[in-house]
N, C-alpha and C positions, 0 to 999 in steps of 0.2 A: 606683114604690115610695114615694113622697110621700105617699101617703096611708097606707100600711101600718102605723104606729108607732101608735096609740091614744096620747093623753096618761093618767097615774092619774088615776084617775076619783075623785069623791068619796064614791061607793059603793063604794071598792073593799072586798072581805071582809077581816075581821079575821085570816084564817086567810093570805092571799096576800102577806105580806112573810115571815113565817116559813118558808113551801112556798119564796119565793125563798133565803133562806140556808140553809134545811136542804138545798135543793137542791145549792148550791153545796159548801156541807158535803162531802156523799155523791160527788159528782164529783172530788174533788181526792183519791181514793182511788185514782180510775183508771188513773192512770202504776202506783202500786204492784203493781196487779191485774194489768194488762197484762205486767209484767216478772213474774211470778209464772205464768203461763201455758205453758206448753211447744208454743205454736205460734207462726208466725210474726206481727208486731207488725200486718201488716196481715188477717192470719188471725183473731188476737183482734177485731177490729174487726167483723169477718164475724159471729163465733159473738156477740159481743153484740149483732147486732141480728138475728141467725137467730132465738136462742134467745127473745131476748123480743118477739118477733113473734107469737106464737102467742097470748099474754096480752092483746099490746093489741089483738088483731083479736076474743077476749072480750069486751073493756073497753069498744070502739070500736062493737060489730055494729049495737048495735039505732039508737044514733044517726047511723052512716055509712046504713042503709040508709032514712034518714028524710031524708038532707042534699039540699037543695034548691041546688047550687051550678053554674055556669057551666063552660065546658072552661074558659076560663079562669083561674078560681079552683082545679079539680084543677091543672092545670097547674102552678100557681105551686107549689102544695104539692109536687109531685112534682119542682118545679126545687128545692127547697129543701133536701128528699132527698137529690137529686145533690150539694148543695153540702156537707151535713153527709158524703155518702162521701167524697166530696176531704180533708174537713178529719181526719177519722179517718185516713184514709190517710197524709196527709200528716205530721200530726200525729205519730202512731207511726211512723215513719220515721224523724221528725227527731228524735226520746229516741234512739235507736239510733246517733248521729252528733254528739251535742251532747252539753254539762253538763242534768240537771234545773234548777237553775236555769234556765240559758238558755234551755230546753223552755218553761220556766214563763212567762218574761217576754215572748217573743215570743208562745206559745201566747194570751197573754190581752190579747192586740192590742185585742180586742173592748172591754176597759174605756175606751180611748181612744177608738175609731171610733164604738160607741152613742152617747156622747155627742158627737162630733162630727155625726154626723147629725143630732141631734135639735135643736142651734143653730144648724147653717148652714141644712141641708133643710127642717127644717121650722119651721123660726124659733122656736123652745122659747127664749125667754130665760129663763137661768136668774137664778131671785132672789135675796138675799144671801147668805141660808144655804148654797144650795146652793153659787154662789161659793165659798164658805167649804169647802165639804164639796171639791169639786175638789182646792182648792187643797192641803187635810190628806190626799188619797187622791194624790195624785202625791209629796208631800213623803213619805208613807209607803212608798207604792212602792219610791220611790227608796232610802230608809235600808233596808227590808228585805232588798232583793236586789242592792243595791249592794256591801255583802260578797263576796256567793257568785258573781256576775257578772262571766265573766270572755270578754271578745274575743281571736280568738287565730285565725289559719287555718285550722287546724286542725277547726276549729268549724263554719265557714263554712257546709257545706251543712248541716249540720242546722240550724242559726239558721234559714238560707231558708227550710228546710221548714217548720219550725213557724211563721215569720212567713205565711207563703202561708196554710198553714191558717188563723191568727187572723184572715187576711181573709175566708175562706169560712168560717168560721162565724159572722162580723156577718150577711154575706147570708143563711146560715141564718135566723138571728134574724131579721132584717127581715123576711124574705118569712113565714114561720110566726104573727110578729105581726099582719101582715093577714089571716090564716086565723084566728086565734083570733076576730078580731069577727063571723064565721057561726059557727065550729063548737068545741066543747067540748075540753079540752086532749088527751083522748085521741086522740079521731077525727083531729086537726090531727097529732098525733105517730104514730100507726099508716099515714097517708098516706105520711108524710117516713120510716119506717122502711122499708117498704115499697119506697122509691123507690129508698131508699140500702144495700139488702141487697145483691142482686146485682152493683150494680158494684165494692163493696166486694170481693166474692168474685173478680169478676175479676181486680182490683188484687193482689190476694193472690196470685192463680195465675199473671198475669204477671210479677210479681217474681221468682218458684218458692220461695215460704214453702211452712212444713209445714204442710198447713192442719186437717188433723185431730189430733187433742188423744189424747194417750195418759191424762190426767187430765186428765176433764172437770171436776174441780171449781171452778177457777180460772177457768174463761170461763166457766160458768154464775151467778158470784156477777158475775162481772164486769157478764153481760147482769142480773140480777137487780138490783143495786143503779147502776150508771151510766145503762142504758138506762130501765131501769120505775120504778127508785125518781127517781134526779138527774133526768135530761131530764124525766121526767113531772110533776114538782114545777115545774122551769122554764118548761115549755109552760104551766101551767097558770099561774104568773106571771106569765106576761110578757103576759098577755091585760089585765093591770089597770095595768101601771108604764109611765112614758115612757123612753126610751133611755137619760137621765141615770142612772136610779136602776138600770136593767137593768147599765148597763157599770159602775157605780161597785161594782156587789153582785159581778160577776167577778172581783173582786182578795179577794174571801175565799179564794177557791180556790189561790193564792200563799202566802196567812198560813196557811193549813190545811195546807196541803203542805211545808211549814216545819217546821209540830209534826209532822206526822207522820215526816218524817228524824229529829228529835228523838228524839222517844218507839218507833218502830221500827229504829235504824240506827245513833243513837249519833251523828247530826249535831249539830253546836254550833248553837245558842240564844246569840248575846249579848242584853245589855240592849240596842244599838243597835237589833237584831232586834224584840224585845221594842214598844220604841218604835214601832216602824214598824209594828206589828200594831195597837197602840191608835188610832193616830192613824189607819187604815182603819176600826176600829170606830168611831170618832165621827164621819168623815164620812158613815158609814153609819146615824147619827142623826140628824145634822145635814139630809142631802139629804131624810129625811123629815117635817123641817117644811114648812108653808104657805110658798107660795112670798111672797108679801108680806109675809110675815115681819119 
């Protein structure tokens, strides 16, 4: 997996840092969605990748049946699959057993571990700016959810669960990253949905969740804007960012899940809150300057 990260390229398109925050944007809706569901939390997981399987295998036809790639390259997509079902699974499990904060903070493991790979693995040394950008996205981290963050026993297994997951969706990313340098963000994302439908459905039917929906409408938006609009924005990212800029752009998804307790729920916003959201926004300008900056 050493090779699988692409560095940003200097060509990258004008359009693929916005696909990567609009992406994130649209994702941090998904805990709301999924509690708004009336099936069970690893059922929802199911119908959003049931449901928008059908679109991306549209989206995907004419380029998957033109892909010139190795069993070992389907492979990796298809292990990537498996890893994105674990982390759905897991992921919605641990909401059901933990605080949303805590969901949040373990869940986005990934903002730590992308860039940890990308300076140890692959020797990405990051240049001042980004330094810089690090250091305003962890001091932010911390003031945002260091309020609502709360350790307690009680908590325990859902913590785990969500932390497990933020591990299998870095491996997601990672392995889907090396697919994106053959194949187009659809094709790479209809492989890995594919992969991670049915065992999803199993997970659902081994726990004994409800797994069919009395109101479809809430897992249909769910599969509509998490799976085809969010992941499909990010697939199609992460083919041009190095890990740095991928993990450090996953803590939008904390600040956005913020405002929306806020603005749907009647969760408090302090200023220290407040704080912590800007000072993510500027290392998220910061890490896109020239590294010799």
């Amino acid at each position: 997996m050493s090779h699988s990260t692409p560095a940003a390229s200097i060509g990258t398109p004008r359009l693929a840092f916005p696909a990567l925050i609009l992406g994130n944007i649209v994702l941090a809706f998904g805990p709301v969605l999924v509690r708004l569901t009336d099936v069970g939390p690893t059922a929802a997981a199911f119908w959003r990748l049931a449901i928008a399987l059908p679109f991306l295998l549209l989206l995907a036809r004419k380029e998957l049946t033109q892909a010139r790639l190795s069993a070992g390259e389907w492979g990796l997509m298809g292990l990537a699959g498996l890893f994105f079902a674990g982390d759905l699974a897991s992921w919605h499990l641990g909401i059901l057993h933990t605080k949303v904060a805590n969901a949040t903070v373990f869940g986005n493991i990934s903002a730590l571990l992308l860039p940890l790979w990308g300076i140890v693995v692959l020797r990405q040394t990051p240049g001042k700016w980004q330094k810089i950008a690090i250091a305003l996205a962890a001091v932010g981290t911390l003031v945002l959810m260091g309020g609502s963050y709360e350790t307690s026993p009680r908590y325990l297994k859902g913590d785990l669960l969500c932390l497990f997951a933020g591990f299998l969706y870095t491996f997601y990313f990672l392995l889907l990253q090396g697919a994106r340098r053959k194949l187009g963000s659809w094709s790479v994302l209809t492989v890995a949905t594919v992969a991670a439908t049915l065992p999803t459905l199993a997970f659902a039917m081994a726990l004994g969740e409800k797994i069919m929906p009395t109101d479809w409408t809430w897992v249909i938006v769910l599969a509509l804007s998490s799976q085809l609009v969010g992941q499909g924005l990010m697939v199609y990212a992460m083919g041009w960012f190095s890990p740095l800029i991928l993990g450090l752009s996953l803590l939008l998804q904390p600040v956005v899940a913020a405002l929306i307790g806020w603005i749907l729920f009647g969760e408090t916003v302090t200023p220290t809150d407040l704080m912590g959201a800007v000072a993510i926004a500027i290392a998220l300008i910061l890490v896109r300057l020239p590294v010799k900056a």
